[in-house]
TORVO-966807 format. One record per residue (C-alpha): x negated, z negated, y negated. Coordinates in steps of 0.05 Angstrom, whole numbers, padded with zeros to 5 digits, always signed. Example, Ala and Ser with C-alpha at 12.3 -4.5 7.8 and 13.67 -1.06 7.14 Angstrom:
-00246-00156+00090/-00273-00143+00021/
END
This chain:
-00167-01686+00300/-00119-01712+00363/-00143-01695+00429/-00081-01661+00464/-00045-01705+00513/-00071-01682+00587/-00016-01695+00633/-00044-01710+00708/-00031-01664+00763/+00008-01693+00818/-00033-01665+00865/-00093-01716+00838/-00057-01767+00838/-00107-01798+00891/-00175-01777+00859/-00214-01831+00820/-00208-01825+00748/-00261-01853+00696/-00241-01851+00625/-00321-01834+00612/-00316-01773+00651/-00351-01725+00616/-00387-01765+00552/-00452-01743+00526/-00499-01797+00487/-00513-01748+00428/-00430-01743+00414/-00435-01831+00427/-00489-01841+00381/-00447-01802+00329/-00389-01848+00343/-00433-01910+00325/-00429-01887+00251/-00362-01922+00251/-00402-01992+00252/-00422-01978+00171/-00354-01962+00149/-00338-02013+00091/-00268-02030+00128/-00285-02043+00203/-00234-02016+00258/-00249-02076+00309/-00217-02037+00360/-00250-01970+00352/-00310-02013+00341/-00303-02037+00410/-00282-01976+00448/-00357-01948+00417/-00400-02008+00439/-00364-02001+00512/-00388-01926+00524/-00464-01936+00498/-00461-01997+00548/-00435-01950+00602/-00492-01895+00586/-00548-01953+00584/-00514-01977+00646/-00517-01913+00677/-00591-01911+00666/-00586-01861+00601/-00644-01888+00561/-00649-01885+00482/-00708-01872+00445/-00744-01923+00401/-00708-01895+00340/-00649-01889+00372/-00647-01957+00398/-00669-01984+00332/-00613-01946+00285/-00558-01975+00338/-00587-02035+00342/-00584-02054+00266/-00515-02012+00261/-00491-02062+00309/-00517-02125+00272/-00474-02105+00221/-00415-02127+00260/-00431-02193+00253/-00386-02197+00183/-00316-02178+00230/-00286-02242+00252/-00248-02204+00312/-00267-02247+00366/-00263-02192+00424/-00314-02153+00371/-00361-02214+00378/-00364-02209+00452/-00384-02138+00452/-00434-02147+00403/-00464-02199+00445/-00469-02154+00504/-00494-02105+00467/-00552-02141+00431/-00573-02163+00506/-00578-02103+00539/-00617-02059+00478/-00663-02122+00488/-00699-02109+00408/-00771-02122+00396/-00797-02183+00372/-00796-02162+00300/-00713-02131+00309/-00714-02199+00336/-00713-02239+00275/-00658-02203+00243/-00598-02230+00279/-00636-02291+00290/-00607-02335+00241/-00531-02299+00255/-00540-02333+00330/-00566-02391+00320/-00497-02401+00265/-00457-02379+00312/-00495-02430+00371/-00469-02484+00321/-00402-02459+00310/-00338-02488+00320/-00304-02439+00356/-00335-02460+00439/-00335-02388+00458/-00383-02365+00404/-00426-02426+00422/-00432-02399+00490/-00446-02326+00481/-00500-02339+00424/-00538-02390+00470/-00536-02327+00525/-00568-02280+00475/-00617-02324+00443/-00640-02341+00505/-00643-02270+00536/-00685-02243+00476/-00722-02296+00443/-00793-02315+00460/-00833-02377+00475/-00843-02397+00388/-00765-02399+00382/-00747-02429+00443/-00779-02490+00423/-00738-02490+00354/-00670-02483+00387/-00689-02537+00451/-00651-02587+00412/-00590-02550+00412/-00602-02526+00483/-00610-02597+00507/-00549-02620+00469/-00511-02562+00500/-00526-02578+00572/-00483-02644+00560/-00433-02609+00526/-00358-02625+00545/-00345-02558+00543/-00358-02537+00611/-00369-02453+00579/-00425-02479+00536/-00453-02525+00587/-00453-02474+00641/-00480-02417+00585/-00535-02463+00568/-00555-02486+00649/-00553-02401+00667/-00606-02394+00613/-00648-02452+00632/-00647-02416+00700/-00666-02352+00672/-00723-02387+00620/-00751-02424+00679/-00795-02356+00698/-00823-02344+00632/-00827-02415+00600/-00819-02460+00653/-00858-02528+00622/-00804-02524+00564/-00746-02521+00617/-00780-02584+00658/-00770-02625+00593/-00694-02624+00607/-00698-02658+00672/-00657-02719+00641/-00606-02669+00614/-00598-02628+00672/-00588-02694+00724/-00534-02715+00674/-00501-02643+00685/-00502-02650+00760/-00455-02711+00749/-00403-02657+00712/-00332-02663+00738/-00332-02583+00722/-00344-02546+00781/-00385-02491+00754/-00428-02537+00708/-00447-02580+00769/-00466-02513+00811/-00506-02489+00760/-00540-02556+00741/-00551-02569+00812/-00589-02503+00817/-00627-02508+00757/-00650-02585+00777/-00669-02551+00852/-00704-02496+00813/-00749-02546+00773/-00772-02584+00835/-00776-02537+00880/-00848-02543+00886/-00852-02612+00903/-00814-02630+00970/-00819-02703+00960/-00777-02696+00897/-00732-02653+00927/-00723-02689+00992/-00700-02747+00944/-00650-02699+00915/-00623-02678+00970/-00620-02758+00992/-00581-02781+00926/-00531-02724+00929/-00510-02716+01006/-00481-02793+00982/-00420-02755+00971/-00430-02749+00895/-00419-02667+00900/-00347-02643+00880/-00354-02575+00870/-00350-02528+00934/-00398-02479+00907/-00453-02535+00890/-00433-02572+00959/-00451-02497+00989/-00519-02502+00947/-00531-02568+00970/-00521-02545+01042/-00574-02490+01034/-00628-02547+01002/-00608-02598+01065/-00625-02541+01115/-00696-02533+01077/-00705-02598+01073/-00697-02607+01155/-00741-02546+01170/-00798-02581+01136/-00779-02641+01165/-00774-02626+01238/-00739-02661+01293/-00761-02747+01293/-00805-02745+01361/-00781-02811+01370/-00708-02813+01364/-00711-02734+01378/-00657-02722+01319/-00656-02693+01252/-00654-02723+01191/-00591-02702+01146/-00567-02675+01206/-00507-02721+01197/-00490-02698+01125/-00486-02623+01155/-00440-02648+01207/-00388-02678+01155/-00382-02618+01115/-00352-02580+01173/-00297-02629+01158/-00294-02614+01083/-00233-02586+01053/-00265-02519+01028/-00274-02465+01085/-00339-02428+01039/-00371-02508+01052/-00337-02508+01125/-00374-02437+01135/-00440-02453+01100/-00451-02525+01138/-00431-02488+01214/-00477-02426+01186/-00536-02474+01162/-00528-02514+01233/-00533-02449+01279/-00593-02425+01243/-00637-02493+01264/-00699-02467+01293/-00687-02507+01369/-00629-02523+01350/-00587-02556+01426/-00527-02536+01453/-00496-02603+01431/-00511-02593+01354/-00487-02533+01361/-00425-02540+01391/-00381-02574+01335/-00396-02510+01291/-00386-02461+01344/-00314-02501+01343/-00301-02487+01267/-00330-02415+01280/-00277-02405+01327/-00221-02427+01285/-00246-02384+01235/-00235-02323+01281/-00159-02331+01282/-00154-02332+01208/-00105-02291+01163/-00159-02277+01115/-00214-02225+01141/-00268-02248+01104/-00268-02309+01139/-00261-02270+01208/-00316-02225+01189/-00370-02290+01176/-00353-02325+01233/-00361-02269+01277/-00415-02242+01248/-00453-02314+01253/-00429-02315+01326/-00455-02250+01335/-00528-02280+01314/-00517-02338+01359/-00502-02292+01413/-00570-02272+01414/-00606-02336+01425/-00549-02378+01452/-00498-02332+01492/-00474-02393+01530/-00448-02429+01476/-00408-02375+01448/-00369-02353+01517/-00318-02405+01487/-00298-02356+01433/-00289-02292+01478/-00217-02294+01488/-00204-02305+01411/-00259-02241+01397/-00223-02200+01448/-00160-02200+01412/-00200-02179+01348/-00227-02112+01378/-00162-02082+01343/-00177-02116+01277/-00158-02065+01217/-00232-02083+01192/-00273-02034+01236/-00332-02077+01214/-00300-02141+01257/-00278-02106+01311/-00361-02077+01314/-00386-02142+01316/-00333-02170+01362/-00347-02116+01406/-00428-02136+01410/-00422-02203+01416/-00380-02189+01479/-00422-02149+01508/-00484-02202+01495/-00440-02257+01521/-00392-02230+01566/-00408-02230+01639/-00412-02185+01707/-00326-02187+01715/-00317-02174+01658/-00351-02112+01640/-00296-02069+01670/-00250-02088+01623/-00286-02089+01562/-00310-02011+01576/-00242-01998+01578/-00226-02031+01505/-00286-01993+01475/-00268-01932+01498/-00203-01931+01459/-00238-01957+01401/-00301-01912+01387/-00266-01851+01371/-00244-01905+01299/-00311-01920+01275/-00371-01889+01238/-00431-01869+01268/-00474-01942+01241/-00422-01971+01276/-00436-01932+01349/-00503-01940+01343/-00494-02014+01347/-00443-02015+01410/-00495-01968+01444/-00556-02018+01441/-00504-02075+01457/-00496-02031+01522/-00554-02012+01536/-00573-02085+01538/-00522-02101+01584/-00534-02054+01629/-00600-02080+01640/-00579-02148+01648/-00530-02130+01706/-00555-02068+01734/-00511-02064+01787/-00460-02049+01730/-00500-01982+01718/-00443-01937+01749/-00396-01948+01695/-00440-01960+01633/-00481-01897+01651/-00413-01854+01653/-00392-01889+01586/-00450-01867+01554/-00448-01802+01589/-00372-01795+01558/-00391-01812+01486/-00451-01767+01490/-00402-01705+01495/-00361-01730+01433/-00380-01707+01356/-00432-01754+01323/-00497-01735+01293/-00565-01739+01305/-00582-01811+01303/-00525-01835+01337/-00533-01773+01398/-00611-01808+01396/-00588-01872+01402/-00542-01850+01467/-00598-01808+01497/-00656-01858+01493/-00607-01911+01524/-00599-01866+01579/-00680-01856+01582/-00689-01932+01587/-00638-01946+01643/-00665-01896+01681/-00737-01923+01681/-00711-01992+01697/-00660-01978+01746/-00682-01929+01801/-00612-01925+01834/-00583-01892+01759/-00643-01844+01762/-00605-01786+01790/-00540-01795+01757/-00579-01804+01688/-00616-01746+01691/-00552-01709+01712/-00519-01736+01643/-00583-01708+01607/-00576-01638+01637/-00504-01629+01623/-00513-01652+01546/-00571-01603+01534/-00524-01547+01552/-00492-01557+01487/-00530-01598+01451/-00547-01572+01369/-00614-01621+01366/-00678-01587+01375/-00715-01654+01385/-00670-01683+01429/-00669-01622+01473/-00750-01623+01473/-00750-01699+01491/-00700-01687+01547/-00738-01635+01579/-00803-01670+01569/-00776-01729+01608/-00738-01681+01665/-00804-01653+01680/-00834-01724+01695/-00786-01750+01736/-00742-01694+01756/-00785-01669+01803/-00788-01739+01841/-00721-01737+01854/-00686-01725+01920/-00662-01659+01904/-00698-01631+01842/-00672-01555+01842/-00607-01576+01822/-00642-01577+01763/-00676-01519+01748/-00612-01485+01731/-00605-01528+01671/-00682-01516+01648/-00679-01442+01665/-00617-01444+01614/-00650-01465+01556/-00710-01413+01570/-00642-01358+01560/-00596-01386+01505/-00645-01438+01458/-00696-01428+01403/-00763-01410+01410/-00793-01484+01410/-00729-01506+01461/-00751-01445+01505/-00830-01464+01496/-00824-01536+01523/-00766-01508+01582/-00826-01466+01609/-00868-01532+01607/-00816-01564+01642/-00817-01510+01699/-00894-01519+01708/-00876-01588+01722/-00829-01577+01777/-00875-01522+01813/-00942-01561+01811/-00904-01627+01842/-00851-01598+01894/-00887-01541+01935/-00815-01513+01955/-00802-01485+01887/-00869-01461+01878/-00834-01382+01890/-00782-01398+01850/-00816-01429+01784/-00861-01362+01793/-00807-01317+01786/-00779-01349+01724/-00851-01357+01690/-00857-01278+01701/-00793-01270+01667/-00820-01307+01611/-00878-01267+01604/-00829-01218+01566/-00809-01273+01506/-00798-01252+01430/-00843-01310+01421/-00917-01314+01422/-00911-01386+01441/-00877-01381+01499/-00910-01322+01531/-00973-01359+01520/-00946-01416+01563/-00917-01376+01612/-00980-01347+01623/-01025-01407+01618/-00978-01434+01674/-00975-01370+01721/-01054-01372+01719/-01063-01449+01736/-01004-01457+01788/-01029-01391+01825/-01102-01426+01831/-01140-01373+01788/-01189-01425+01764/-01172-01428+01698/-01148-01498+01687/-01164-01532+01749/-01200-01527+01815/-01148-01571+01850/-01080-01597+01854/-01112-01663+01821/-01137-01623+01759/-01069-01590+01752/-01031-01645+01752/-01076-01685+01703/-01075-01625+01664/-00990-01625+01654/-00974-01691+01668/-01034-01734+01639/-01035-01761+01575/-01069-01733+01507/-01127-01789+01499/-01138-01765+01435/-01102-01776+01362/-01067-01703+01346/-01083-01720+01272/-01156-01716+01290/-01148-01660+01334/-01119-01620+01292/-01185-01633+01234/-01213-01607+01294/-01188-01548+01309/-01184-01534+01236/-01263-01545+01223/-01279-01502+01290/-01308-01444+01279/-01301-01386+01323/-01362-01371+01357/-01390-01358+01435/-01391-01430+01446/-01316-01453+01467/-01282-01509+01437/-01297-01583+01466/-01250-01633+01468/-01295-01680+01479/-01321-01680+01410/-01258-01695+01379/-01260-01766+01355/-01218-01817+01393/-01204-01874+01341/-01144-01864+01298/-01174-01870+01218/-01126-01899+01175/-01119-01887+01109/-01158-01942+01067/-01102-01987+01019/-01109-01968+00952/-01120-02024+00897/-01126-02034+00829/-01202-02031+00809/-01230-02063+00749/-01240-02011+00688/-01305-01970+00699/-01312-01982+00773/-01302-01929+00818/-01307-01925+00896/-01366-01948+00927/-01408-01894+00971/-01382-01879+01034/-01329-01929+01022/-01291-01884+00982/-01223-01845+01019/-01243-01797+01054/-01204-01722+01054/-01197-01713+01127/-01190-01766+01185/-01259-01751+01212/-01294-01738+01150/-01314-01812+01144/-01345-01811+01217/-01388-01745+01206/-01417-01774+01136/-01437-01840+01167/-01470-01807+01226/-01502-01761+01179/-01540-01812+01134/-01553-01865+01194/-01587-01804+01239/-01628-01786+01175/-01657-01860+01183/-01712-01863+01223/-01710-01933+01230/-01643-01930+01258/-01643-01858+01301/-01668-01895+01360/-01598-01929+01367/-01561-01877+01414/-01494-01857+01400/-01449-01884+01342/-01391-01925+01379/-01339-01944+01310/-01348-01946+01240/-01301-02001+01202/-01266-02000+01149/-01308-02020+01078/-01297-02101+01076/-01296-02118+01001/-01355-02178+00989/-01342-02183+00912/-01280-02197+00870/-01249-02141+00827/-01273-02154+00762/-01344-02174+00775/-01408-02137+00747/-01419-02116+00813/-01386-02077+00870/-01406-02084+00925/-01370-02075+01000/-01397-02068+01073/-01384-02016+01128/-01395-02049+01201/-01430-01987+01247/-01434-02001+01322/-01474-01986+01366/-01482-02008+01439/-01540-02052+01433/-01544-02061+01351/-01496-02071+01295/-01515-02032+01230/-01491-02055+01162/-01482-02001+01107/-01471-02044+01038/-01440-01997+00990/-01462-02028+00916/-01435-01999+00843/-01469-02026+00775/-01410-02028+00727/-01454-02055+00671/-01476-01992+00621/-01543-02035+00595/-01578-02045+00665/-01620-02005+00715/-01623-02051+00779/-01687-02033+00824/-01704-02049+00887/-01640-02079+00906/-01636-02111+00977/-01574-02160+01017/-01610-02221+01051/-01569-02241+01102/-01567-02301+01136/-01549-02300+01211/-01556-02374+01228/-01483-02365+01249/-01490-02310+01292/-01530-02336+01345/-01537-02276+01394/-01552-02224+01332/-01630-02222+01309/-01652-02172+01246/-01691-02108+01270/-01688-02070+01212/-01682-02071+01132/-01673-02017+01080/-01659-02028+01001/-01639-01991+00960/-01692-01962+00903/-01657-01958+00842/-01580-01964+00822/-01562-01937+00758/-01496-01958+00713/-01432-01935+00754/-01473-01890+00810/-01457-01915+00878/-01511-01928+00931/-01528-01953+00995/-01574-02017+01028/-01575-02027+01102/-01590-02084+01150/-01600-02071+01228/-01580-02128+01283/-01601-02124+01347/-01553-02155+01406/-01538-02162+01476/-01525-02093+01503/-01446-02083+01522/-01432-02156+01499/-01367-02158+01444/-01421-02208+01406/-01386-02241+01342/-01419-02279+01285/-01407-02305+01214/-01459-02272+01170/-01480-02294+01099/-01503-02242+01046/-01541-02252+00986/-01564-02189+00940/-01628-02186+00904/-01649-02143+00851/-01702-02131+00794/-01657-02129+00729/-01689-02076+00679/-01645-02070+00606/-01625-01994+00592/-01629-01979+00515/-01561-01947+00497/-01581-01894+00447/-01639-01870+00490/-01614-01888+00559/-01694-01905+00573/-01706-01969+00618/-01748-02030+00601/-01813-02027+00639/-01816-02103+00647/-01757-02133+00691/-01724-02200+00716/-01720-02216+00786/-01647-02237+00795/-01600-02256+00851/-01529-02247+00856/-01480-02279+00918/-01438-02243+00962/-01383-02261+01000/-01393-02280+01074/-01379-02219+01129/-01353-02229+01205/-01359-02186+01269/-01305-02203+01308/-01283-02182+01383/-01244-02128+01353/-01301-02091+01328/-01321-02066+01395/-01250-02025+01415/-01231-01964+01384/-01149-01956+01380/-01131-01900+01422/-01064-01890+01445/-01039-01852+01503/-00977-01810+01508/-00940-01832+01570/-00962-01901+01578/-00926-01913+01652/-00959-01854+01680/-01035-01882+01650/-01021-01943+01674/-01000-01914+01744/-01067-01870+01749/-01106-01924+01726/-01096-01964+01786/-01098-02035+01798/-01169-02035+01830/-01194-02070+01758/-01127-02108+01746/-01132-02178+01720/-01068-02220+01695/-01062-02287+01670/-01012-02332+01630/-01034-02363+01554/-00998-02417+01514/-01009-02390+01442/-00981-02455+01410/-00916-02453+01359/-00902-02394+01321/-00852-02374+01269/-00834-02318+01312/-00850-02267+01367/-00870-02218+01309/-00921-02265+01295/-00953-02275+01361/-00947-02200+01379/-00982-02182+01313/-01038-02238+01323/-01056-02218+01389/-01065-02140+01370/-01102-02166+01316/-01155-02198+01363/-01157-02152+01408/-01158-02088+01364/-01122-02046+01411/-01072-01978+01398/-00997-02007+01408/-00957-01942+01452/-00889-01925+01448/-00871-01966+01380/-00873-02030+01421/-00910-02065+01370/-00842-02069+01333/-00805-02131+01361/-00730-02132+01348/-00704-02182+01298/-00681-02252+01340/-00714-02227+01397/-00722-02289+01452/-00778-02244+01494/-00805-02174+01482/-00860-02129+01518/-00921-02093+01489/-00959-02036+01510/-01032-02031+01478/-01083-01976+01499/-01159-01968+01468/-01232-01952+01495/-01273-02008+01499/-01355-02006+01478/-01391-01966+01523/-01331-01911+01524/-01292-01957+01580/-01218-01941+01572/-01178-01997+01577/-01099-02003+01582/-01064-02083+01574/-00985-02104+01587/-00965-02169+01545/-00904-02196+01564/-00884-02256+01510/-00821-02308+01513/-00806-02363+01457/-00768-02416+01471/-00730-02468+01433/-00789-02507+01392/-00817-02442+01379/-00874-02458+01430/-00895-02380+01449/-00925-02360+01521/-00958-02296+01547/-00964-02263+01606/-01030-02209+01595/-01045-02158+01649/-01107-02112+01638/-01131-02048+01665/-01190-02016+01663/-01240-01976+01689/-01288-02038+01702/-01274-02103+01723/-01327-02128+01678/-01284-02107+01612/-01218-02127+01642/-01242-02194+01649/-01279-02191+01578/-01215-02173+01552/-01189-02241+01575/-01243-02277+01557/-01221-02248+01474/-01156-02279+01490/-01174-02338+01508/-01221-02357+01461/-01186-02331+01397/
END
């Protein structure tokens, strides 16, 4: 029957249309019938095999029989010589992928059609075969796959090169055999053959650099035509000098030369790729660089946008490492800030700001406010970091970039781009005094309106730190005391937090703030009542926080020196009693969650190795079984408890892994051992360890274990004795010994006899890290304030050539095995210096605070600036003495 005609409404004339709207795969699969029909409608044929390839495309999946039925339906089609048929067939066969034994039945149909006459048949059979065959055909159709690589048909050659490139990761000693082949193809006068060849021959050397340094040699000759292999050859040439370095005698690069000529080339994508390769050099000098900051430039005043979108997108990158060299190109980026493409005129806008300098500023604020109101929010997140950045590299510039941002902050956008505004404004106020009050001005007027709940939390957090330091800080309380009115309950809970703030620091609004607090006293919500009154009670000097101004004001203002995670366990395992709640119980070392892997069949997790439910679950059970000890109850107070350190491989008969426990003066270790063998019983099983490598340890104490049944987890422990307070560090060597007794399987009775037998385990390390527990602090500025500099030590390391900052800033957390604060163990992307915060208590409960300033230069050669704090001068120096030595 005829559908009806459906005539489009004018009124959708601009709404996408897909002719599949609406298909179901039960109504398609009933379609498919049409491939039996004795008399095959080619056409009809073809319409069906495009909607199943739109449902498998759209992730609709068949089942087996389904597959099956429409895969041998299809097969069928095979007998139409309707050439457009043939093609969908192909595509078809490829994307049902059929099992090895479907396989075979249109086998011998491709491999006729792989010798055929017609080229296009040849190509699209030599696709297929390859896409579904396995590793026992493949070797009866290399002949014909070798022979097609040569082919003067540059479809077949290319078909056959694209499947060599996709064999290479299943079979990739039957794709080295075409080496010969392959080098003949790179030769091709085709352009797509010698791209493809090109990457193949890369592909099957790739793990040698000799042979693909000699590659790279024979080919930057000038024997390359095609653009797109000239691009790829680029790409291998820029390798190729990475590995190589810079020539410490001559000081230049090798190839260097070839990557300068292509700048020259006719093609702009081998123009583009050769200035792209040459600004991504690691050191790469302002003289190399300047020929393709030239063709960059050119590129900017294109007609075509994709080519004004690279180049300013690569000069945007440049920007970041090199803003000298690219001051050249801010006239022709200026005049691209009205670019059509919102995407160029973003990054045009950036790389001003990273380039441009003090004069200038003016002007550009006065372009981007005419052109923020045009972009998406992505797009205004990244012209408020670019500002923020400025600002802080000409400071006295703060006037007019602080009222910018205070502008767009009053303008729609939504939460990650008001964020992004706010904590720019939070930064330049802690680095510029002069924009403090101006800043916090800006904050108050955007809470009176603002729809965030976090954002108005953070705000007033941060007004009652440094509002009250201010020259004037009641202009302010008419703000906070607004929120306390108009806002939610959790707005209104952390406005009455503010207040506290302001009356414990400035005496003159102690009335005032007392009034309000009453007022609050009356809340719908229990939360803020409870604050209010908490807050009357401390600031009127009832005792009940504090004794003195000191203890109130560590009491707001000081920081939480506790995870919340493991307060919260806590609080939740406290049980109400006449004994009040200590905080001091509440364990300080953040416990985080063990990685998960893949365990051998039969194994499970080893003792007190396994997760644990709750963060301080772990702690409690390890204290539990080392007090119940005797040998070890005489060591005082458990400092840390690692992680469990694997010492065997995953699929051996044995499991076994280690738990460091410190202590002040000992080191404990807790070997955790599984017997994933059904026929044994292992008795008295104890870890030698050898400590020849850890000089300043000496063994105290041994316990074994008794008996270990099959898949029952227990414990041995060995005791070390060391210097008292010292971070000591050793290599240790472990060996586990064990009488082997055979377990009859019907019975599950033991042998009385047994074997002695030995089995070796990996080697363990105590390193400096051991001896800090990561605990992280809240507002790091105002710990490292109260922490004074009485203990301070700073010095300046060389920590050698690194890959990048992210790499030195994650080694030296590593060693140290502090708490990174306020997410600065993130470094940005490109980033030429960066500043971490780290926080942790040191052995013998010293708390201990560092600053690490790091800068990279050109050669990658990374410095450090580490200042320490600490509560004794002893640690602060030990802390040093980590850094120096690892």
């Amino acid at each position: 029957m005829a559908e009806p005609l459906v005539k489009k409404d004018d009124d959708r004339d601009d709404e996408d249309y897909s002719p599949f709207m609406g298909i179901e795969k039960g109504a398609v699969l009933q379609e498919a019938r049409v491939f039996n029909d004795p008399q095959l409608d080619a056409r009809k044929c073809s319409q069906v095999i495009t909607k199943l390839l739109y449902l498998l495309n759209q992730g609709e999946t068949f089942t087996k029989i389904e597959a099956t039925e429409v895969f041998f339906a299809v097969t069928k089609l095979f007998q139409s010589k309707d050439t457009g048929l043939r093609r969908m067939v192909y595509l078809m066969i490829k994307e049902l992928s059929p099992s090895a034994d479907e396989v075979i039945i249109v086998t011998s149909s491709l491999m006729k059609d792989m010798n055929s006459k017609t080229d296009m048949y040849r190509a699209n059979a030599i696709r297929v075969l390859c896409r579904i065959t396995d590793g026992t055909l493949l070797t009866q159709i290399e002949r014909y796959l070798k022979q097609a690589i040569v082919d003067k048909n540059p479809v077949v050659a290319s078909a056959a090169l694209v499947s060599g490139i996709h064999l290479f990761q299943t079979n990739p000693e039957i794709v080295k055999r075409w080496s010969n082949e392959v080098q003949e193809a790179v030769q091709s006068r085709a352009a797509l053959v010698q791209f493809h060849a090109l990457a193949l021959n890369h592909q099957i050397r790739q793990n040698d650099r000799l042979a693909v340094s000699k590659l790279v040699t024979s080919l930057t000759r000038g024997s390359v035509r095609s653009p797109l292999a000239q691009c790829l050859l680029i790409r291998y040439t820029s390798q190729v000098i990475r590995e190589s370095g810079v020539n410490t005698q001559t000081g230049e690069r090798p190839f260097f030369d070839f990557l300068e000529a292509c700048l020259r080339h006719k093609a702009e994508m081998v123009i583009f790729e050769a200035a792209r390769a040459i600004t991504e050099l690691s050191g790469v000098t302002s003289r190399e660089l300047t020929p393709a900051i030239t063709v960059l430039q050119l590129f900017l005043s294109s007609s075509k946008p994709v080519l004004r979108f690279a180049a300013v997108r690569t000069l945007n990158k440049v920007a970041m490492t090199h803003p000298l060299a690219v001051t050249n190109c801010n006239i022709d980026m200026e005049s691209l800030i009205s670019d059509q493409n919102r995407s160029i005129a973003t990054l045009a806008i950036t790389t001003l700001l990273k380039t441009g300098n003090e004069s200038s500023v003016d002007r550009l604020m006065k372009q981007i406010t005419n052109f923020m109101s045009d972009i998406a929010d992505e797009f205004k997140i990244v012209v408020v970091e670019a500002i923020r950045s400025l600002c802080l590299k000409f400071p006295l510039k703060y006037r007019s970039l602080m009222n910018f941002l205070s502008n767009i902050l009053r303008e729609e956008g939504g939460f990650d781009y008001k964020k992004a505004i706010v904590d720019s404004i939070v930064i330049l106020i802690r680095d510029i005094p002069e924009a403090k009050e101006g800043g916090l001005f800006h904050l108050c007027e955007f809470i009176e309106d603002c729809e965030f709940t976090y954002l108005s939390t953070q705000i007033l957090h941060f007004l009652g730190n440094e509002g009250p330091k201010t020259s004037d800080p009641s202009k302010y309380i008419r703000y906070i005391y607004n929120r306390v009115i108009l806002e939610n309950a959790t707005v209104r809970a952390s406005a009455v937090s503010t207040l506290a703030k302001f009356g414990a620091l400035v005496d003159s609004l102690k009335p005032r703030i007392f009034v309000l607090l009453r007022r609050c006293l009356y809340d719908s919500d229990d939360e803020v009542r409870d604050r209010a009154t908490l807050y009357l009670n401390m600031l009127g000097g009832d005792g009940l926080v504090g004794e003195t101004d000191k203890d109130v004001k560590e009491f707001l203002f000081g920081s939480l020196d506790v995870p919340l995670v493991n307060l919260e366990t806590s609080l939740r395992n406290y049980e109400a009693s006449e004994e009040p709640f200590d905080i001091s119980t509440v364990p300080k070392e953040v416990k985080l969650q063990p990685h998960t892997e893949k365990k051998a069949p039969g194994k499970k997790p080893s003792g007190l190795g396994a997760p644990t439910s709750g963060p301080t679950s772990a702690v409690d059970a390890y204290e539990k079984v080392l007090l119940s000890i005797p040998e070890f109850s005489g060591f005082g107070e458990l400092f840390k408890s690692s992680a469990p350190v694997e010492l065997t491989e995953a699929e051996t008969e044995y499991a076994v892994n280690v738990v460091k426990h410190i202590y002040d003066g000992h080191v404990v270790f807790q070997y955790n051992c599984t017997n994933t063998i059904p026929e044994q019983l292992l008795e008295n099983v104890t870890v030698f360890v050898d400590a020849s490598e850890a000089e300043e340890f000496s063994e105290v104490a041994s316990k074994p274990l008794k008996t270990l049944p099959y898949d029952s987890p227990g414990q041995s422990f060995v005791a070390f004795e060391k210097p008292e307070g010292v971070p000591a560090v050793g290599k240790f060597s472990n060996l586990l010994k064990f009488i082997v007794k055979e377990v009859d399987s019907t019975t599950g009775e033991a042998d009385e006899e047994g074997v002695e037998d030995e089995y070796q385990l990996e080697d363990l390390e105590v390193v400096a890290a051991e001896y800090m527990l990561k605990v992280g602090v809240s507002n790091f500025k105002h710990a490292w304030d109260n922490m004074g500099a009485d203990c301070e030590r700073v010095d300046e390391y060389g920590l050698g050539v690194r890959e990048s900052l992210a790499e030195a800033v994650s080694a030296v957390i590593n060693i140290l095995g502090m708490q990174a604060c306020e997410g600065t163990d993130v470094v940005p992307s490109n980033a030429r210096s960066h500043t971490c915060l780290l926080s942790g208590v040191f052995i013998g409960n010293v708390k201990v605070l560092a600053r690490i300033s790091f800068g990279i230069d050109g050669p990658k050669q990374v410095a450090m600036k580490l200042a320490v704090r600490s509560e004794d001068q002893v640690v602060s120096d030990t802390i040093h003495e980590i850094v120096a030595s690892g």
